[in-house]
Structures are given as C-alpha cells and as structure tokens.
Backbone as ProteinMPNN parsed JSONL, in Angstrom:
{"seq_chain_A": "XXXXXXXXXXXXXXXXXXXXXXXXXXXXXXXXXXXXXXXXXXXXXXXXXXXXXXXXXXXXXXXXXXXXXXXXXXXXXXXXXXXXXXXXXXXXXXXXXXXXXXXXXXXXXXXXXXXXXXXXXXXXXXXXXXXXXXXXXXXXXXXXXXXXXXXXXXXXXXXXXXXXXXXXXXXXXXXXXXXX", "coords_chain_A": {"N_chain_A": [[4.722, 4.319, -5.811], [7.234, 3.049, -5.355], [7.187, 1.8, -2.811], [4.818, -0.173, -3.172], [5.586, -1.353, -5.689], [7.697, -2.785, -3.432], [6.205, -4.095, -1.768], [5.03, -5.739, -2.715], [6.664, -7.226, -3.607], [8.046, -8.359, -1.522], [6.318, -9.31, 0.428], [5.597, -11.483, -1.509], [7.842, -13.148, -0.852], [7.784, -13.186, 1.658], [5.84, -15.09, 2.144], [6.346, -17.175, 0.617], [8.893, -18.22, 1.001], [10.065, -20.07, 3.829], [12.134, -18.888, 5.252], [12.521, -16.384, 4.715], [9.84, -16.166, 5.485], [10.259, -15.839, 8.508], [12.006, -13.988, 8.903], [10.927, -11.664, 7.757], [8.046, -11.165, 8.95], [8.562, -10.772, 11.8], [10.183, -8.35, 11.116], [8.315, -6.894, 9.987], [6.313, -6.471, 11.826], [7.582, -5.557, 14.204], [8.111, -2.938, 12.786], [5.377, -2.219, 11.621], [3.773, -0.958, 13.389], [4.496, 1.62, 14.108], [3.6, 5.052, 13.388], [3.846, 6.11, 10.365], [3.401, 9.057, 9.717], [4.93, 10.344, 11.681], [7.732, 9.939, 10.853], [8.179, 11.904, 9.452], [9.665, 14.178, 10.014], [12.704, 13.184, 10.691], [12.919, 12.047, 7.972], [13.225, 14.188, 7.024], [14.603, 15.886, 8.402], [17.18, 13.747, 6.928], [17.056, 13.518, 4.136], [16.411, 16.699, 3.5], [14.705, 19.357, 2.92], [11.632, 19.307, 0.588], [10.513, 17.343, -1.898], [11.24, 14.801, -1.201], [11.211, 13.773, 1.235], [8.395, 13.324, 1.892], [7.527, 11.626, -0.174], [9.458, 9.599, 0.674], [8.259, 8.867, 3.163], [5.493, 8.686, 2.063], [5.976, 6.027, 1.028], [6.903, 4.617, 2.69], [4.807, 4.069, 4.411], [3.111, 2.424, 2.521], [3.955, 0.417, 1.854], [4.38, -1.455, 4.019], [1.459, -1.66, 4.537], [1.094, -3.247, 1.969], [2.441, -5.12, 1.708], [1.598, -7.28, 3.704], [-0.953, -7.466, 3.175], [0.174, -9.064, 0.236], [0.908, -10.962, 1.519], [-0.977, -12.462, 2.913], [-2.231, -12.6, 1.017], [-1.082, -14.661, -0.468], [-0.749, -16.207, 1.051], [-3.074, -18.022, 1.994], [-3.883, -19.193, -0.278], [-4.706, -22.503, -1.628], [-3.532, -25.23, -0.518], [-3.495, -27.376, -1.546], [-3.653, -27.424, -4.137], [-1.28, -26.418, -4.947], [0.38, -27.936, -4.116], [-0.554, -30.004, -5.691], [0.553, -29.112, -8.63], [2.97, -29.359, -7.95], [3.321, -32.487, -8.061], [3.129, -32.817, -10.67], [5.332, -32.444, -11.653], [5.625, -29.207, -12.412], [8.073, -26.294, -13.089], [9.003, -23.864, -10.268], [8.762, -21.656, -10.836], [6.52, -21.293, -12.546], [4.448, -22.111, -11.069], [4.134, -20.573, -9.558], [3.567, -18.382, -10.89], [1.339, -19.652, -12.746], [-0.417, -20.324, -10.381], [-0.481, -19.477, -7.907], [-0.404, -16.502, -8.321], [-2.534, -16.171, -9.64], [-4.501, -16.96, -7.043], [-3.568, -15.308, -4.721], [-4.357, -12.491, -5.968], [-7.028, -11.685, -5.537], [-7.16, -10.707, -2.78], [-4.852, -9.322, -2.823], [-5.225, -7.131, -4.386], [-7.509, -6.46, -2.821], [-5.959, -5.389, -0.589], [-4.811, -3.723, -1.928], [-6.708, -1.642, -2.396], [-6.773, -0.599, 0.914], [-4.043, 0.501, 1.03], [-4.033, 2.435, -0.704], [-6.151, 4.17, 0.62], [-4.281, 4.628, 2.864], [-1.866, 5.942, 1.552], [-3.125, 8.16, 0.302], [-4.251, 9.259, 2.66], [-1.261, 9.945, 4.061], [-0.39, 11.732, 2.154], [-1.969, 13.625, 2.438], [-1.541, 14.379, 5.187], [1.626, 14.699, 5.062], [1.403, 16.854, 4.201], [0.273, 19.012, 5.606], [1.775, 19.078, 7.392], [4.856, 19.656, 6.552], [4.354, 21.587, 3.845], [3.691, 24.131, 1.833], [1.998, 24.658, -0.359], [-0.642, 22.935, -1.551], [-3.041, 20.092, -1.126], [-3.405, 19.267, 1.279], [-1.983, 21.19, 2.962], [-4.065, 23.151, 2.041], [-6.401, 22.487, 2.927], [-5.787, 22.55, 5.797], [-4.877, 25.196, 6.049], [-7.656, 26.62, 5.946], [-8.635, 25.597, 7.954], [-7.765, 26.758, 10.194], [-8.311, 29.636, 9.838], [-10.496, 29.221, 9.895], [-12.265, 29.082, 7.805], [-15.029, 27.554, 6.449], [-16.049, 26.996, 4.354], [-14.444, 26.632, 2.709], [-12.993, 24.688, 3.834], [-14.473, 22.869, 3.686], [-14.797, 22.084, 0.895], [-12.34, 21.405, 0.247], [-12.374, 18.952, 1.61], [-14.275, 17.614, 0.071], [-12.837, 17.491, -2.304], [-11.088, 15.815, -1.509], [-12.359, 13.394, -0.97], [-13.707, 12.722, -3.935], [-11.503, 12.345, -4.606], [-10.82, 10.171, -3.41], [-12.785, 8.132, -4.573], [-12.205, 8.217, -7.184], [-10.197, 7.02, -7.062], [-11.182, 4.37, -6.155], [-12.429, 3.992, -8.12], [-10.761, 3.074, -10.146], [-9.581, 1.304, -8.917], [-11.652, -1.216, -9.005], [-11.962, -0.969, -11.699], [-9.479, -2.521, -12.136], [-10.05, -4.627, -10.712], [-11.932, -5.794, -12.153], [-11.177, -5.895, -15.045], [-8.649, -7.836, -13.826], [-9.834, -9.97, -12.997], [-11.507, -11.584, -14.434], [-12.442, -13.915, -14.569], [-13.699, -14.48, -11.822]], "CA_chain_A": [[4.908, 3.093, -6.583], [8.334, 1.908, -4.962], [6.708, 1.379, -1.555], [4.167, -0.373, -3.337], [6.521, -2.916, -5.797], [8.878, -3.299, -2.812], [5.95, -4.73, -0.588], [4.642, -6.722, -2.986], [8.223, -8.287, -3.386], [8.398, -8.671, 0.1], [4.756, -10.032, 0.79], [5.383, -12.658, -2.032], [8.552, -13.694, -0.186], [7.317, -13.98, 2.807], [4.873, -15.879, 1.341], [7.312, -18.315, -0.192], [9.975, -19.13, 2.021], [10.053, -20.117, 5.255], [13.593, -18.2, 5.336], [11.913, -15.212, 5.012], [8.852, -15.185, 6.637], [10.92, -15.738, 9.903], [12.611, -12.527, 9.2], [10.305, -10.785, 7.33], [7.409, -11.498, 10.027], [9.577, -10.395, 12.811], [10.401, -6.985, 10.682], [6.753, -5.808, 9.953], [5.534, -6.28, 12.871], [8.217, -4.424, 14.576], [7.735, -1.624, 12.126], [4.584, -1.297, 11.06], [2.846, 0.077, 14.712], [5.474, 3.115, 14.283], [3.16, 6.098, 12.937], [4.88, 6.642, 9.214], [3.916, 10.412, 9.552], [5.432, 11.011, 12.83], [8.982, 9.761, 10.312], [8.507, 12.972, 8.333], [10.956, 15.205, 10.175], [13.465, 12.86, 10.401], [12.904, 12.068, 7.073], [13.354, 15.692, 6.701], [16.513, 16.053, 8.246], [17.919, 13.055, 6.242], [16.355, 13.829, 2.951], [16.228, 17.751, 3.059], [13.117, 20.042, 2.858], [11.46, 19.401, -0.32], [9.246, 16.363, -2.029], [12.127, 13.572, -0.895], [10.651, 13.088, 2.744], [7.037, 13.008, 1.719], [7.797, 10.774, -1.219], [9.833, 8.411, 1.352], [6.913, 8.812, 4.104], [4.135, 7.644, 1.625], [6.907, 4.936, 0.621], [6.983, 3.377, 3.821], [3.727, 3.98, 4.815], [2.146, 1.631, 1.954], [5.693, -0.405, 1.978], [3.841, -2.303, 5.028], [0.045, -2.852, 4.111], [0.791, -3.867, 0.311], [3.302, -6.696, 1.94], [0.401, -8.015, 4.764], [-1.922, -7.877, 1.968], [0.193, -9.968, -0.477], [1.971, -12.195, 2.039], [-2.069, -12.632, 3.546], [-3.261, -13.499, 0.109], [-0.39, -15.85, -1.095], [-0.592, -17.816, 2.241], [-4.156, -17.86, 1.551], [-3.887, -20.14, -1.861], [-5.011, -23.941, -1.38], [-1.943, -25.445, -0.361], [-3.942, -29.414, -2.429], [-3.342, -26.458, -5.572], [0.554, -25.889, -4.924], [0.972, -29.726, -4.154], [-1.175, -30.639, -7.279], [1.1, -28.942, -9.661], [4.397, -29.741, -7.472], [3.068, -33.836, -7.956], [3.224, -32.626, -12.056], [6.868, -31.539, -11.91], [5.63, -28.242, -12.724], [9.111, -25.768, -12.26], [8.519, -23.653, -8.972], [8.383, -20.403, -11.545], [4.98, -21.224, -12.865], [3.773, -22.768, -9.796], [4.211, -19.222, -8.865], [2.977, -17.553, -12.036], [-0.664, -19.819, -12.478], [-1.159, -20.853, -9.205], [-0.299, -18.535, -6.695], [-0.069, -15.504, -8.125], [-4.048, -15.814, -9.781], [-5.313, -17.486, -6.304], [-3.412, -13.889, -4.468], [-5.08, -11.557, -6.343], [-7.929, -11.016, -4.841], [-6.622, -10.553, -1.432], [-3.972, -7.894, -3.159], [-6.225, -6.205, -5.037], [-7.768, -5.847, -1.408], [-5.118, -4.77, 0.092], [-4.52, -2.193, -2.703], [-7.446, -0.239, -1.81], [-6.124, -0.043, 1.836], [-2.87, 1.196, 0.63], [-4.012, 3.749, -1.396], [-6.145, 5.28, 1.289], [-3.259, 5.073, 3.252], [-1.274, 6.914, 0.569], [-4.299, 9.502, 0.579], [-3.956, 9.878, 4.316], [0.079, 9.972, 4.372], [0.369, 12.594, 1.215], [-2.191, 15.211, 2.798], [-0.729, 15.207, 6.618], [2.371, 15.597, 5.027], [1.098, 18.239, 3.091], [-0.359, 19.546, 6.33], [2.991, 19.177, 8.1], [5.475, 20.407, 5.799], [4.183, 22.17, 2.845], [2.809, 25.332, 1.586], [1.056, 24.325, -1.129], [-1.146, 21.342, -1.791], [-4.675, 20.039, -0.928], [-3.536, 18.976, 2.655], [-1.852, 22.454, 3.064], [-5.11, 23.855, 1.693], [-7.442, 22.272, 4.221], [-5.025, 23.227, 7.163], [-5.204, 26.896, 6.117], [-9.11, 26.912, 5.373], [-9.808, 25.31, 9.096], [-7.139, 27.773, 10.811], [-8.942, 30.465, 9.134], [-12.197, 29.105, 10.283], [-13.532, 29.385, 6.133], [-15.755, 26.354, 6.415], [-16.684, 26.587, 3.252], [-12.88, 25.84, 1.913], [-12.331, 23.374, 4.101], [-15.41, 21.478, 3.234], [-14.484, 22.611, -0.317], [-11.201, 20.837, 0.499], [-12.671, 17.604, 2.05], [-15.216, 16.8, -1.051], [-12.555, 17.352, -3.379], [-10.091, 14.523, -1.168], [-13.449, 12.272, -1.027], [-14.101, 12.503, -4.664], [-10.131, 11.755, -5.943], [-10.453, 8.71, -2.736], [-13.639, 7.433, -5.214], [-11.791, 7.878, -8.144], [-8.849, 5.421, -6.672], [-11.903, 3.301, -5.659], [-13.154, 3.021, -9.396], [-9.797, 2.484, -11.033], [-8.976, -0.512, -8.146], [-13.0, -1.937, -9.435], [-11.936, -1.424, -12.707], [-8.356, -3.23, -12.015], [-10.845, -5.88, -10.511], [-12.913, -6.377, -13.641], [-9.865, -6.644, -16.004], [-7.464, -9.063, -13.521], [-10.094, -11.233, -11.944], [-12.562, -11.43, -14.923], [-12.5, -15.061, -14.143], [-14.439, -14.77, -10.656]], "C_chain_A": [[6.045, 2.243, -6.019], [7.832, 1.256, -3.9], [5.52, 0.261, -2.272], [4.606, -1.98, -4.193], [6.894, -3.521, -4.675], [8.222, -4.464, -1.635], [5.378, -6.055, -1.306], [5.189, -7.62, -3.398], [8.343, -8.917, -2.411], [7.265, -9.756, 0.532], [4.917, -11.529, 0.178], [6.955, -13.795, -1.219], [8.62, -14.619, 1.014], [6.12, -15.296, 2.918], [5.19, -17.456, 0.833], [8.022, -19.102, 0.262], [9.604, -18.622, 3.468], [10.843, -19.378, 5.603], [12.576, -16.783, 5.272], [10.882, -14.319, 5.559], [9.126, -14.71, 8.265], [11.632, -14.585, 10.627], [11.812, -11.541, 8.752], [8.661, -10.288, 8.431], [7.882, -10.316, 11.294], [9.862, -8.809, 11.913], [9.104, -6.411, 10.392], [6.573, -5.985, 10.777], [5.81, -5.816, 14.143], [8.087, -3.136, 14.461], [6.501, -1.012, 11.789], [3.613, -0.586, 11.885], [3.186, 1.13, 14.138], [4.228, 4.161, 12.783], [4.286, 6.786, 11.841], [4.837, 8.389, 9.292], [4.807, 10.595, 10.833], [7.423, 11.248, 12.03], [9.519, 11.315, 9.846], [9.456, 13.634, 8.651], [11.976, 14.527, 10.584], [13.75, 12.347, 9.045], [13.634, 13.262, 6.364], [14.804, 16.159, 6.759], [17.221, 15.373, 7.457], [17.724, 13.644, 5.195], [16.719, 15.391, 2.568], [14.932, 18.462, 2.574], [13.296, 19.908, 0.945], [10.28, 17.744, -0.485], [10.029, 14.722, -1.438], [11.191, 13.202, 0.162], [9.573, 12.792, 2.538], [6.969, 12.028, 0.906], [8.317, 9.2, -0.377], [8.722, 7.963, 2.882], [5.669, 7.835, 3.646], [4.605, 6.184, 1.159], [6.238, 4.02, 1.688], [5.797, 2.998, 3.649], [2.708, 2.911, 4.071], [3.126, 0.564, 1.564], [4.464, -2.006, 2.823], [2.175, -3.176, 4.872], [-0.05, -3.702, 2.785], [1.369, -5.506, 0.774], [2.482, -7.238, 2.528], [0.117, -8.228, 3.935], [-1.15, -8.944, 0.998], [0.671, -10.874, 0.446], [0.139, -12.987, 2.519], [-2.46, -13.634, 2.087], [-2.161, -14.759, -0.498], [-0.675, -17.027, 0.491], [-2.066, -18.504, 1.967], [-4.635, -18.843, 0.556], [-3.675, -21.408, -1.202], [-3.545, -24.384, -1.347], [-2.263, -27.045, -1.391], [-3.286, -28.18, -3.586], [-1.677, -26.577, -5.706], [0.786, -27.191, -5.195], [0.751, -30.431, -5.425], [-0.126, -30.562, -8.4], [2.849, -29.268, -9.288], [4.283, -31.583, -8.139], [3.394, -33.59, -9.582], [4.768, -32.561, -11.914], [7.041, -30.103, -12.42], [7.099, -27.224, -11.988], [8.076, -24.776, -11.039], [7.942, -22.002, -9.976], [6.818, -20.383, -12.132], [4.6, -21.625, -12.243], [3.403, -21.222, -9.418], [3.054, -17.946, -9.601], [0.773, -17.937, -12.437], [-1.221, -20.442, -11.738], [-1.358, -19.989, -7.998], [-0.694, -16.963, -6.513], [-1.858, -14.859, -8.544], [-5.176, -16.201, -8.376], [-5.196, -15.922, -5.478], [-4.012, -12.933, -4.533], [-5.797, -10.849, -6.018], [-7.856, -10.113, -3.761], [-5.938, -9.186, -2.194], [-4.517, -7.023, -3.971], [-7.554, -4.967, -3.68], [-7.229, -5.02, -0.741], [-4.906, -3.441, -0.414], [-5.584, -1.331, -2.301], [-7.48, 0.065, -0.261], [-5.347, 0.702, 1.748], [-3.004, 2.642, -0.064], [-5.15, 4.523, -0.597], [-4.828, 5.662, 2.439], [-2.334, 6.173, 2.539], [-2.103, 8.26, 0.466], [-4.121, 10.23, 1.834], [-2.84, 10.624, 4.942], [-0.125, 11.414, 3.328], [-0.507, 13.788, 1.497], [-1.608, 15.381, 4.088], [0.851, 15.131, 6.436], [2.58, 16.708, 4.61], [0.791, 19.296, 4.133], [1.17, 20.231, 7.576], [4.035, 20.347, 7.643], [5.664, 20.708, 4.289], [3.194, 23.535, 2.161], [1.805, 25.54, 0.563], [0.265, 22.696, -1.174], [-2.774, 20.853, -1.446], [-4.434, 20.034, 0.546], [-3.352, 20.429, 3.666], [-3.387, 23.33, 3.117], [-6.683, 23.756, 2.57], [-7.003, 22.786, 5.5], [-5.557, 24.714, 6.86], [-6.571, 27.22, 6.221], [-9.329, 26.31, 7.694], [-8.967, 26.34, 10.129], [-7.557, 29.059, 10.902], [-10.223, 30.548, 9.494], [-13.147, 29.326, 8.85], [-13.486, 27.628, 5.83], [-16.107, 25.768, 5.364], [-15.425, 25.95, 2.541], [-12.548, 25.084, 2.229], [-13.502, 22.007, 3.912], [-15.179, 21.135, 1.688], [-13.187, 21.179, -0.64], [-11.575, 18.807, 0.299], [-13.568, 16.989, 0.857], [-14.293, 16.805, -1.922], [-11.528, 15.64, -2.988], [-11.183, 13.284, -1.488], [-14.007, 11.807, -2.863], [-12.568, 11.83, -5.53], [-10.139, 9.949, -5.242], [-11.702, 7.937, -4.046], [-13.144, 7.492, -6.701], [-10.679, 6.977, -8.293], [-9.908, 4.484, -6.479], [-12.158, 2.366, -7.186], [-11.925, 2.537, -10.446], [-9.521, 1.154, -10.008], [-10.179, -1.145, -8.913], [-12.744, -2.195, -10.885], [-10.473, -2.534, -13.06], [-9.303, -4.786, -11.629], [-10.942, -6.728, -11.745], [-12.15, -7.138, -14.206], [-9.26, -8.123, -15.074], [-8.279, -10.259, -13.157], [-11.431, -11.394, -12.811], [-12.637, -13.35, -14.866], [-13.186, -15.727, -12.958], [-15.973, -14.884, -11.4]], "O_chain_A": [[6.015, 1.015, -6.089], [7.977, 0.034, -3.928], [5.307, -0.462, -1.299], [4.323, -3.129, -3.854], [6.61, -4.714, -4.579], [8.836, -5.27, -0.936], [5.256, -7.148, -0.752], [4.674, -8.714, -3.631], [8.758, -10.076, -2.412], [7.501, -10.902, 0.914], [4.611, -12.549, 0.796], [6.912, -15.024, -1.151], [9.03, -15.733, 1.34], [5.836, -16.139, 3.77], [4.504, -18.473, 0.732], [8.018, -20.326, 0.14], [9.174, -17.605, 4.011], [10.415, -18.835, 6.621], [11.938, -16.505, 6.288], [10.727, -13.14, 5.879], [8.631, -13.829, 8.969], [11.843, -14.239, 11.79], [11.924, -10.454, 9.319], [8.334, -9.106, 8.54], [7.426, -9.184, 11.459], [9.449, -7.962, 12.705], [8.976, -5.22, 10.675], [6.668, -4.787, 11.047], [4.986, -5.626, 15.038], [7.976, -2.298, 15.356], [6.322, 0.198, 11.652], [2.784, 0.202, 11.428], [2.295, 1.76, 13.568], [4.179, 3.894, 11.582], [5.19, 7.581, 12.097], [5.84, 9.056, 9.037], [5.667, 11.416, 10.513], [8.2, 12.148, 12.348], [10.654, 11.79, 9.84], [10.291, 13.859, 7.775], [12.666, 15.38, 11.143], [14.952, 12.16, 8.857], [14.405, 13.239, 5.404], [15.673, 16.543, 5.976], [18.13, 16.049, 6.976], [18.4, 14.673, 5.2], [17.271, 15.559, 1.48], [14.209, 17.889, 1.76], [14.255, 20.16, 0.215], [9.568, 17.228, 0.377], [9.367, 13.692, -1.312], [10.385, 12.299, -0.059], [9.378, 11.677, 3.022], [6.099, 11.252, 1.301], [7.859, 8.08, -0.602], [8.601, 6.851, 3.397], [5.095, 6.892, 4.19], [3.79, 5.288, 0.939], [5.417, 3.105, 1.618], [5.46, 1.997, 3.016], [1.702, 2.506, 4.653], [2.694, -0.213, 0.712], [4.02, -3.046, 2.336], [1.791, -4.341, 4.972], [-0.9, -4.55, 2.512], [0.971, -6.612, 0.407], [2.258, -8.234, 1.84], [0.647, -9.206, 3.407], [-1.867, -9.934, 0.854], [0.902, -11.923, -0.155], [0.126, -14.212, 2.399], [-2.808, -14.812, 2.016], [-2.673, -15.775, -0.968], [-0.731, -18.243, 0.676], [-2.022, -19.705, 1.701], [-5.789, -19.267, 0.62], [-2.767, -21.583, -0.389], [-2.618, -23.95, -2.031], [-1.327, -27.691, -1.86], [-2.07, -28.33, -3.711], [-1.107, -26.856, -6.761], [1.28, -27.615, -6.24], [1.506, -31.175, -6.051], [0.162, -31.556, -9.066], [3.745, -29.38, -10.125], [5.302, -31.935, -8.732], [4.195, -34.474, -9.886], [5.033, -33.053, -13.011], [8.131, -29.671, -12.795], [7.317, -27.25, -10.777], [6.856, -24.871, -10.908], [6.884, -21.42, -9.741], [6.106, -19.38, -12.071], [3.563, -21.913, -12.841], [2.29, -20.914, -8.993], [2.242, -17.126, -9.173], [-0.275, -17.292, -12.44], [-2.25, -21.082, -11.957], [-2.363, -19.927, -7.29], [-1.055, -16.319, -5.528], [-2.389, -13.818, -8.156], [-6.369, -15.905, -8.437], [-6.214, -15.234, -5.407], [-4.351, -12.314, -3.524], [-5.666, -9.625, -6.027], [-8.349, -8.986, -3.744], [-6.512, -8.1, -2.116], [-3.906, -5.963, -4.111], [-8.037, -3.836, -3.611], [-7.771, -4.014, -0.284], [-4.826, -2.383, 0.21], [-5.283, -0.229, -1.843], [-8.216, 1.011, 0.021], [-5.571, 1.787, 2.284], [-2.284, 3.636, 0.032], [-5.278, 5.667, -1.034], [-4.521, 6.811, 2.755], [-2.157, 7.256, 3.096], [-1.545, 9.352, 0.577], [-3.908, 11.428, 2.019], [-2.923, 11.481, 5.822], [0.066, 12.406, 4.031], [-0.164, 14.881, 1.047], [-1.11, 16.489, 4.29], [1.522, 15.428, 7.425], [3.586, 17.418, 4.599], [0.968, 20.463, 3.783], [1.39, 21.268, 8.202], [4.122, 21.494, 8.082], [6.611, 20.35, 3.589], [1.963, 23.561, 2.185], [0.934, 26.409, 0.59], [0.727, 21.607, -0.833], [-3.63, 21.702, -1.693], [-5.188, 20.757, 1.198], [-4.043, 20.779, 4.622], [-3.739, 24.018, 4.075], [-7.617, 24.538, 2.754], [-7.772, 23.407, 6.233], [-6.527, 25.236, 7.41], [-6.72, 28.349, 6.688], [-10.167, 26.804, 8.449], [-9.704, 26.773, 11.015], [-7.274, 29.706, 11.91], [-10.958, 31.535, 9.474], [-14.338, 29.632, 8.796], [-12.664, 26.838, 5.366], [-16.406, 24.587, 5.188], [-15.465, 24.896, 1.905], [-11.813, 24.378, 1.539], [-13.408, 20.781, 3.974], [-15.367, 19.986, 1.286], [-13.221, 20.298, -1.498], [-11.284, 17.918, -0.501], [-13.521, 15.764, 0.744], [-14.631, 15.996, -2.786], [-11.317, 14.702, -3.757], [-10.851, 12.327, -2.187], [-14.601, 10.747, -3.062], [-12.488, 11.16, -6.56], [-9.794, 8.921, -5.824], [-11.188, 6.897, -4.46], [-13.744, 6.745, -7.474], [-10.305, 6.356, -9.288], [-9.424, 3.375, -6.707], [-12.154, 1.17, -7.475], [-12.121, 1.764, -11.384], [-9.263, 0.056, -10.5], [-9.672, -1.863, -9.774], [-13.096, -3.248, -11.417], [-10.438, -3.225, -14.077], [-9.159, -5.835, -12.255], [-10.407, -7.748, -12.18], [-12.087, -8.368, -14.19], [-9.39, -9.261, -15.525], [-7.766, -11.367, -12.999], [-12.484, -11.369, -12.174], [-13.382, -13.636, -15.804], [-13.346, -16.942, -12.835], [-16.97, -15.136, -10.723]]}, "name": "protein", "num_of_chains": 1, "seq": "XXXXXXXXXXXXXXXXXXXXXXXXXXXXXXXXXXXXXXXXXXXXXXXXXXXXXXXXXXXXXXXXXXXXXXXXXXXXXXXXXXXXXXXXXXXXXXXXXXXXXXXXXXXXXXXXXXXXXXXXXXXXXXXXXXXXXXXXXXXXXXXXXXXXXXXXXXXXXXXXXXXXXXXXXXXXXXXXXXXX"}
C-alpha cells in the first residue's frame, strides 16, 4: 500500500508541475530498469532478515508502475477541460478533484492491475529467495523436489488469487467509473 500511495503522489505530481516532472521524469527512468528483486539482499542487509526487505522490495517495485500509470493518465486529460474550468476561476484544488482526477482514472485503474501483478511477481520471488515459508517458498521446494503435482498445485493456487485481484480491480471499475 505505501509503494502504491507514494506513486500515486508522485504520478499526480509529475503530472502537475512542470517542476516536477523534470525531476521526477529523470528519477523513474533512471530507476525503474533496475530489477526490484535483485534489491532484496541489500535490502536485507539494511533492513535485517525478516518481512522488512520483502515489504520494501514489493514497495519499490509497484512505487514505479502506479506513478507511470498515474502521471500517463493525468497527462492524458483534455488539456480544452483544464483550460475550461481555469477560464471559470475554478481554484486549482477542484480543477484537480472533478477534472483531472475523474478523466485519470481509467488509465490508473489500468495501471493498478499492472502493479498488482507486479506485487504478485515481487512477493513470491522473494518468497523464493529468502523465505521458508510461503507460496513462493512452496513452489521452489515442490520443483526442487521434482513433485509436479505441488508445484502445479502451487501455480493454480497463484493464478486463481492473480484472478481474484483481477475481479476486485473490475469491481473497483464498476463502482469508480460507473459513469463510462
């Protein structure tokens, strides 16, 4: 969830000001090549063995597509729309609130179901990395083992929680964008 506010803070920023897309621009696209699991064991050392590093791993890791995704969908919004309600004297706070942030939506609602297979992807290979229990753990051991049946066992149960993130984003749809 922090990686997830913090990008969609960031996204709407960059989004907003020129001041920040200049830096913010220039910082994702520095960072976000860099393979978030490869972080884990320095994570590790900083952090300390336990759920900290994996917790700050899946951070990053959806830190970066939630911000693309909202900075994508706010740039995205009719710029005649922004001007329309700027020509009103509308303040810049609701310019923000019923112009920007319902034209966005879509796009970040998009983005969210990137992010959260990312988050799917990040929280079993660190599970796979460093942890002894867990589903990601639990597929590692099952294909090491060569018991096919556990690790397929494994893989339908990851494929059925990724379709249960699918139908809560569809049902996040419904509700936020019952207006399309």
């Amino acid at each position: 969830m922090l990686g997830t506010a913090a990008g969609v803070a960031v996204g709407f920023a960059i989004g907003l000001s020129r001041l920040a897309r200049s830096v913010g621009i220039t910082f994702i696209s520095a960072l976000f090549p860099i393979p978030k699991i490869a972080l884990l064991p320095l994570l590790i050392l900083w952090l300390g063995i336990g759920e900290e590093p994996k917790i700050a791993t899946i951070a990053l890791g959806v830190f970066f597509s939630t911000a693309i995704s909202v900075y994508s969908g706010v740039d995205a919004v009719p710029r005649n729309l922004i001007r329309m309600a700027q020509s009103f004297n509308v303040p810049f706070a609701t310019i923000v609130r019923k112009v920007v942030w319902p034209g966005a939506l879509p796009a970040i609602l998009a983005g969210f179901r990137i992010t959260a297979s990312v988050a799917l992807l990040l929280v079993v290979s660190a599970e796979m990395i460093g942890a002894q229990y867990g589903i990601g753990a639990f597929v590692l051991q099952a294909g090491n083992l060569m018991q096919t049946d556990q690790l397929l066992a494994g893989v339908v149960i990851l494929s059925v929680f990724g379709l249960v993130v699918g139908k809560v984003i569809n049902l996040l749809e419904i509700k936020l964008l019952h207006w399309r």
